[in-house]
MARNU-194814 format. One record per residue (C-alpha): residue in one letter; residue number from 1; x negated, y negated, z. Coordinates in nm, 4 decimals, decimal comma. Layout:
A:NUM:X:Y:Z .
...
//
This chain:
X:1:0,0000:0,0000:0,0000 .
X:2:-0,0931:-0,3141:-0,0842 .
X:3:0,0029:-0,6762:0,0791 .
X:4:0,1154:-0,9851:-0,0964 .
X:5:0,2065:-1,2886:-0,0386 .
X:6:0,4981:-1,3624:-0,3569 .
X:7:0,6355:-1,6961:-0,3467 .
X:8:0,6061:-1,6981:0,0411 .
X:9:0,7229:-1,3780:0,1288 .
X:10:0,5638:-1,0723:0,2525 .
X:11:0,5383:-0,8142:0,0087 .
X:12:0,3968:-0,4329:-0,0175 .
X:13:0,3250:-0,3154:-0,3374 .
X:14:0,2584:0,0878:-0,3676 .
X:15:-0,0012:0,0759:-0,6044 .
X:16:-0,3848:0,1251:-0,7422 .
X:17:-0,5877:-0,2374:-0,6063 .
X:18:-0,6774:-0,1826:-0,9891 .
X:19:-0,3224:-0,2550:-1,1178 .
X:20:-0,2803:-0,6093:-1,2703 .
X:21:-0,1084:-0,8485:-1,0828 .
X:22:0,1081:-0,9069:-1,3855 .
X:23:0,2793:-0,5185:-1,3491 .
X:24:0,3000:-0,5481:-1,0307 .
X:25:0,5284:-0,8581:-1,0203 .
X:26:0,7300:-0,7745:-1,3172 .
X:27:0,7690:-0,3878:-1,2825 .
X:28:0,7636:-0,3578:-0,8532 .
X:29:0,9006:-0,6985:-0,7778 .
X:30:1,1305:-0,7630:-1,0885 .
X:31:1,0147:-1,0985:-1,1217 .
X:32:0,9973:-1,1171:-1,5203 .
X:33:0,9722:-1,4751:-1,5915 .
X:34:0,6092:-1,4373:-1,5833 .
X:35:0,5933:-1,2966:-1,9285 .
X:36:0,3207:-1,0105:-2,1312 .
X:37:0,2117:-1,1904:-2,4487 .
X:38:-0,1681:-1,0086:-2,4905 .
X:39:-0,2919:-0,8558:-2,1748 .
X:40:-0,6318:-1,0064:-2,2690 .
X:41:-0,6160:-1,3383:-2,0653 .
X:42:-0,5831:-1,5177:-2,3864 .
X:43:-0,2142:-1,6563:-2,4552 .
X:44:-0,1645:-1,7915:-2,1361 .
X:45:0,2259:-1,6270:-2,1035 .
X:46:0,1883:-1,4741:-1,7701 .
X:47:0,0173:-1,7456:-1,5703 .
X:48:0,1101:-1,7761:-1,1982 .
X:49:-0,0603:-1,9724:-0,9191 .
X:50:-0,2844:-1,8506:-0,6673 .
X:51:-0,3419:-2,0659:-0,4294 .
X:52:-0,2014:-2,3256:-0,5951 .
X:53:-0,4704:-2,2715:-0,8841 .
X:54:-0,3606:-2,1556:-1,2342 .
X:55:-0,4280:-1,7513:-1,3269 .
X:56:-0,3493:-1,5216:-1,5582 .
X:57:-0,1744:-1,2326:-1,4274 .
X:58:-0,2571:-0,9915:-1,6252 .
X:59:-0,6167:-1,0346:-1,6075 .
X:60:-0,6051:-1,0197:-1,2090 .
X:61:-0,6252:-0,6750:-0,9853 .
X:62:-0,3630:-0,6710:-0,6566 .
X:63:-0,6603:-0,5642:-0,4708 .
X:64:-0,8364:-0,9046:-0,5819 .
X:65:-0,5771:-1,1280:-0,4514 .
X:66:-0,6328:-1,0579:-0,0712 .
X:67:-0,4224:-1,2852:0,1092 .
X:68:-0,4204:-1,5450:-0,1278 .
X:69:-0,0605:-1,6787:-0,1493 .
X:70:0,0995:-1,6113:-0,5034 .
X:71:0,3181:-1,8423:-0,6673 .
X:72:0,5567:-1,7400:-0,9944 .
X:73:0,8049:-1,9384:-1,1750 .
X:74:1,0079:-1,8206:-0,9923 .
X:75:0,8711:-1,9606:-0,6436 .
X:76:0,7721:-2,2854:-0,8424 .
X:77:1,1351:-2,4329:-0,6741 .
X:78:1,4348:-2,2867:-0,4919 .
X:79:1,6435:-2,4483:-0,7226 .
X:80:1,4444:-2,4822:-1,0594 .
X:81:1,4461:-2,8445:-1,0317 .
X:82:1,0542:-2,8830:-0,9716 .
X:83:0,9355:-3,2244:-1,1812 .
X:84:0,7996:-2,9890:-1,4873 .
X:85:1,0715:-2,8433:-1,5315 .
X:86:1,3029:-3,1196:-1,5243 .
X:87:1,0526:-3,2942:-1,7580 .
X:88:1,0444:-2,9474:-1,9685 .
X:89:1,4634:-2,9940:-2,0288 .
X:90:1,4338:-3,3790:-2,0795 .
X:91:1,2011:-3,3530:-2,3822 .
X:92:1,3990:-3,0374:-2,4810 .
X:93:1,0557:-2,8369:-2,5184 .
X:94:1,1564:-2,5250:-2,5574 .
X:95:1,1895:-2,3354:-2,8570 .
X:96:1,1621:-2,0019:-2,8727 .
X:97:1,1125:-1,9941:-2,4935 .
X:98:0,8577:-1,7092:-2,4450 .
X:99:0,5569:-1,8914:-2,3337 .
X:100:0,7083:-2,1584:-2,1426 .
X:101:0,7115:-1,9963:-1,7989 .
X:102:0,3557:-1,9816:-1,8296 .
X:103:0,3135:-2,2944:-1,9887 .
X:104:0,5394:-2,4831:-1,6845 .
X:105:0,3253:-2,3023:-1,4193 .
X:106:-0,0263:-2,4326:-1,5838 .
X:107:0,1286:-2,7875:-1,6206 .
X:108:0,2366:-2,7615:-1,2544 .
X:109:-0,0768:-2,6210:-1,1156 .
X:110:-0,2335:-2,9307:-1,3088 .
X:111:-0,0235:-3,1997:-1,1911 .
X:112:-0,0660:-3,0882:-0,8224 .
X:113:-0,4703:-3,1201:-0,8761 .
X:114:-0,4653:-3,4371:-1,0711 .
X:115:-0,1268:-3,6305:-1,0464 .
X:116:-0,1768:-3,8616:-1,3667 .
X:117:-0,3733:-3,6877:-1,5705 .
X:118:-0,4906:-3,8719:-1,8975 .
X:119:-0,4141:-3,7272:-2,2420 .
X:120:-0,7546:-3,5695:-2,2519 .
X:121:-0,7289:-3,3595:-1,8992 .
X:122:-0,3934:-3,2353:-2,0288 .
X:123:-0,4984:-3,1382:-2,3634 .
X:124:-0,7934:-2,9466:-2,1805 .
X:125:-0,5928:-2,8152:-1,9195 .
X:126:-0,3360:-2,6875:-2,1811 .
X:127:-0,5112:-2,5286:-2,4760 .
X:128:-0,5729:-2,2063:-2,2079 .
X:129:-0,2048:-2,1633:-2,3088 .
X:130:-0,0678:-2,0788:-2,6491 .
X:131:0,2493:-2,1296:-2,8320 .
X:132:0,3189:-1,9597:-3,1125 .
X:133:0,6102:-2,1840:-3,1825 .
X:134:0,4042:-2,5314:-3,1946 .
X:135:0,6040:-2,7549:-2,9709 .
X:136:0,2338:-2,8569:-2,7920 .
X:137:0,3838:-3,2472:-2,8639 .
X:138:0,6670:-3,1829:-2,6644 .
X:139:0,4489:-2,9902:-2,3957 .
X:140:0,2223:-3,3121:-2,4231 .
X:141:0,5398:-3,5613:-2,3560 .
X:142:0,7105:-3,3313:-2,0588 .
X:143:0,3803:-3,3493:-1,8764 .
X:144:0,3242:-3,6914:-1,8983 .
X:145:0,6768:-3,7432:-1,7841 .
X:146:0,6504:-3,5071:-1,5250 .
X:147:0,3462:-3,7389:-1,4412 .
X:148:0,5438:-4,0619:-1,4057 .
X:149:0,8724:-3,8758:-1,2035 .
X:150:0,6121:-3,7373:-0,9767 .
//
């Protein structure tokens, strides 16, 4: 058995320290919104907080986590009403959806490190996080407006 700590609750996971994080929320915990795109660390679709710091899921082991405190979209706010998010539906980013959970949780883990981040810090911050769809001005807009609601 493992012990996490998933969106502030305790959690045992019956599983190999080996298994990625990313299985272990979607298949033991049902939390799905943080999404598979590769499993190679490069899309960016299952990114969750650790510690407040932006991850990918499915490039981190349970038994690497220790008792680090694990944040999903779904933790990101009780109600979904966290400032990216609003932000997300205000500038309509969306369009096919799939990588947005992801991208929200990298925006948000960015905003809480650097509250007004210029154009250049987001860009950098972002391109860790793909989407296949293109809407990275929209992504661009949401965060900056995110920035400003605070």
């Amino acid at each position: 058995m493992i012990n996490l700590n998933v969106n502030g609750q305790s959690v045992d996971i019956d599983a190999s320290p080996e298994t990625p994080l990313l299985w272990a929320l979607r298949d033991e915990l049902q939390l799905t919104g943080t999404r598979f795109g590769c499993g190679a660390g490069m899309c960016g679709a299952c990114t969750v907080h650790i510690d407040g710091e932006a991850r990918f899921a499915c490039q981190t082991r349970i038994g690497d986590v220790g008792e680090g405190r694990i944040t999903t979209i779904e933790g990101l706010h009780p109600e979904g009403d966290h400032a990216v998010q609003r932000a997300w539906i205000a500038e309509q980013v969306p369009q096919c959806g799939y990588c947005q959970s992801g991208q929200i949780m990298r925006a948000a883990a960015l905003l809480a490190r650097t509250p007004n981040p210029s154009r250049q810090e987001i860009l950098d911050e972002m391109s860790a996080n793909l989407c296949r769809c293109g809407t990275y001005p929209r992504i661009i807009r949401a965060i900056e407006r995110a920035a400003q609601e605070g």
